[in-house]
C-alpha positions in Angstrom: 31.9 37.9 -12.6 31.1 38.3 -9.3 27.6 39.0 -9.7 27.3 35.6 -12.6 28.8 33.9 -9.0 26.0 35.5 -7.2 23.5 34.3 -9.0 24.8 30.9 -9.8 25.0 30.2 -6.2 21.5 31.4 -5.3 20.4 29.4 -8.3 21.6 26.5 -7.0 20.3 26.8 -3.4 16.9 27.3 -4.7 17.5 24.2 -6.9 18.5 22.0 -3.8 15.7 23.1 -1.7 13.4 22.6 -4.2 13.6 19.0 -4.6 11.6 16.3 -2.4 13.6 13.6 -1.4 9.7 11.9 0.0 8.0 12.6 -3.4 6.2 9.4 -4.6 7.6 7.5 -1.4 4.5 5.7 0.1 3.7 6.2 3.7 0.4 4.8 5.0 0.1 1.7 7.0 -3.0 2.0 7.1 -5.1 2.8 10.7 -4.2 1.8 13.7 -5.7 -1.7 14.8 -6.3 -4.2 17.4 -8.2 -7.7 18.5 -10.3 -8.2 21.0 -12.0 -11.4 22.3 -14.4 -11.4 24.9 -14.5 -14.9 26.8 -16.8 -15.6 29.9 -15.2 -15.1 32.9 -16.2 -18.4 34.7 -15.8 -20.7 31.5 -13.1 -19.2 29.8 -15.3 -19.8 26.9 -15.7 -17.3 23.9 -19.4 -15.8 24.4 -20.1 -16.0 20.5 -18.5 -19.3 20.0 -21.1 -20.6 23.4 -23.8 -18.6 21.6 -24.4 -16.4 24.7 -24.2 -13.3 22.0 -24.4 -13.0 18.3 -22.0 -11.3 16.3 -24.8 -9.3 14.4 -25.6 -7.1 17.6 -21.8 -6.0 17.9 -21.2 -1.8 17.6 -18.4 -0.2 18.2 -18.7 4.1 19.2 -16.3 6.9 19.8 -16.7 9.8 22.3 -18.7 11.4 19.9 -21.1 8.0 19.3 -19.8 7.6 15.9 -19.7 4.4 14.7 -15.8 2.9 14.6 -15.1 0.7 11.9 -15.0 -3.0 13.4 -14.8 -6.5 12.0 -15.9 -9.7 13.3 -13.4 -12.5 12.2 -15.3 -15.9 12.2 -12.8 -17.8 10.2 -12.0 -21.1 12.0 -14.6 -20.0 14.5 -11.6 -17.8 16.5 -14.8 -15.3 17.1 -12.4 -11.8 17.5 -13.4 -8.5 17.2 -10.7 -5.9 15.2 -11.4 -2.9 15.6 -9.6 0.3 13.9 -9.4 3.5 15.3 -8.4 7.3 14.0 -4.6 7.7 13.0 -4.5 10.4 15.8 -2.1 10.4 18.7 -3.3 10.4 21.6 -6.2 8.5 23.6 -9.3 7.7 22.1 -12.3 6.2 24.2 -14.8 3.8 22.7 -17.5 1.6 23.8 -18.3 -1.9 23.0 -21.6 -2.8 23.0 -22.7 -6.6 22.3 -26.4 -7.3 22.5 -28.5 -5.0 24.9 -26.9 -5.4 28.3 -22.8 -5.2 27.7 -21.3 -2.2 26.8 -17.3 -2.2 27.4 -15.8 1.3 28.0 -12.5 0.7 26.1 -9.1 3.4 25.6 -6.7 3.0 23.2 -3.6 5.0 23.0 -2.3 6.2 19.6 1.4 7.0 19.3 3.1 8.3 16.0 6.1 6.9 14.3 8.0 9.8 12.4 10.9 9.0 9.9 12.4 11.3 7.6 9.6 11.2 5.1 6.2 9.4 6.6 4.2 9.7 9.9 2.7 6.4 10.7 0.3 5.9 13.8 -0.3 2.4 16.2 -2.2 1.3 18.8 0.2 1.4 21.5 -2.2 0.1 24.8 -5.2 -0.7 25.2 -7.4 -0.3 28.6 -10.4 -1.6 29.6 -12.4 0.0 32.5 -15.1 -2.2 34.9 -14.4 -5.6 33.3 -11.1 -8.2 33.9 -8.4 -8.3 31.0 -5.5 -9.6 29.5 -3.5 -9.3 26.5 -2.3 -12.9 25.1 1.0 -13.4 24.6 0.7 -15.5 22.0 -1.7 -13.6 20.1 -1.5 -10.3 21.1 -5.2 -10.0 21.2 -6.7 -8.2 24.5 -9.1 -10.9 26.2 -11.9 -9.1 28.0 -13.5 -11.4 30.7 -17.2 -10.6 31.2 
């Protein structure tokens, strides 16, 4: 009898451990993101929506020079950049570059947000080195003066 106990309570251990309270839970928000908009800094004025640069001769680089997946957003003629980044925490350093004579060096810290099942990761501040910045507060967008 004791032995049947035994057993039964190893049986049942096993049992409890082996079941994932996560399985088929979905965790991805996808990577992390973030707007810029690059306005000149005597105007004010967006440099694509003035027609001082074109949108086609935007690219975005890591450290590495590997091309970062970015998105111009025309749509009402806002003229934004979104850029996503690796779902890595940490900082990541990117550059910028709109026609042939602006390249922004740009660093965008990564955190992680753990629950019980998922990790998640967001942009969580965003600096940009020789050029004026700002982010809005009623967009959230970072405005980079150049």
């Amino acid at each position: 009898m004791r032995n049947f106990l035994k057993i039964t309570c190893v049986f049942i251990l096993f049992l409890i451990n082996g079941c994932d309270r996560c399985e088929g839970i979905a965790c991805s928000t996808g990577p992390p993101y973030f707007v810029l908009e690059i306005v000149d800094a005597e105007t004010g004025i967006n440099v694509f929506t003035s027609g001082k640069y074109e949108s086609k001769s935007i690219a975005v680089k890591d450290h590495n020079n590997q091309t970062v997946y970015s998105r111009f957003i025309a749509e009402d003629d806002v003229n934004i950049i979104g850029i996503n980044v690796e779902s890595k925490k940490g900082k990541q350093k990117l550059t910028l570059k709109v026609g042939n004579d602006l390249a922004i060096p740009i660093e965008v810290n990564v955190r992680d947000g753990k629950g019980e099942c998922c990790t998640n990761y967001f942009e969580d501040g965003v600096t940009v080195t020789g050029y004026d910045y700002e982010k809005s507060k009623k967009t959230s967008n970072i405005i980079i003066k150049v």
